[in-house]
C-alpha positions, 0 to 999 in steps of 0.5 A: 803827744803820743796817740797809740793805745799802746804808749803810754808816755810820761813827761818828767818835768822835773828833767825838762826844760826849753833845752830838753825833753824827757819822757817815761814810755812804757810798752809791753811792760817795758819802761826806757826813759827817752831824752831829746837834749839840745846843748847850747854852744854858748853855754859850758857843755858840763851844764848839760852834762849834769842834766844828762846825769840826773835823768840817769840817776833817775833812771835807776839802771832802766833803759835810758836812750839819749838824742842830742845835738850836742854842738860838739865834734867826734870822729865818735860820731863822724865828724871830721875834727874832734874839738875840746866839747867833742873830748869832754862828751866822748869822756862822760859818755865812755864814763857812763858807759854809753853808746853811740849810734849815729847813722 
């Protein structure tokens, strides 16, 4: 729910799902794709991946920003271990040419 007059937010159904939740924001003539994933530690993590590469063939070259807990490991992020999920998230990302940016 968005309630400033100035958002407009547009949940794209066809990307979300009981994991995940992807919304067109548009501000100032601006429109980033916001994306809240959550990848299940039982499941393999190249189910979410691909999800991840949907809403960026979607997107098109637009703004993509990504919020995600992973169940995965990186000193990317600044875990203390980087696990086999950790390595295969850190190679997407890298591939995408992505950013992380953890505080």
């Amino acid at each position: 729910m968005v309630t400033n007059k100035y958002i407009d937010a547009l949940q794209l159904k066809q990307f979300s799902d009981t994991d995940a939740v992807v919304a067109e924001v548009t501000l100032d003539g601006v429109k980033p794709i916001l994306v809240s994933m959550y990848f299940d530690i039982g499941r393999q993590i190249e189910v979410d991946l691909s999800k991840i590469e949907a809403v960026l063939q979607h997107a098109n070259g637009a703004g993509v920003i990504l919020a995600i807990d992973s169940n995965a490991r990186s000193a990317s992020w600044h875990s203390s271990t980087t696990n086999a999920r950790g390595r295969t998230l850190d190679e997407y990302l890298m591939s995408k040419l992505l950013y992380v940016l953890n505080e």
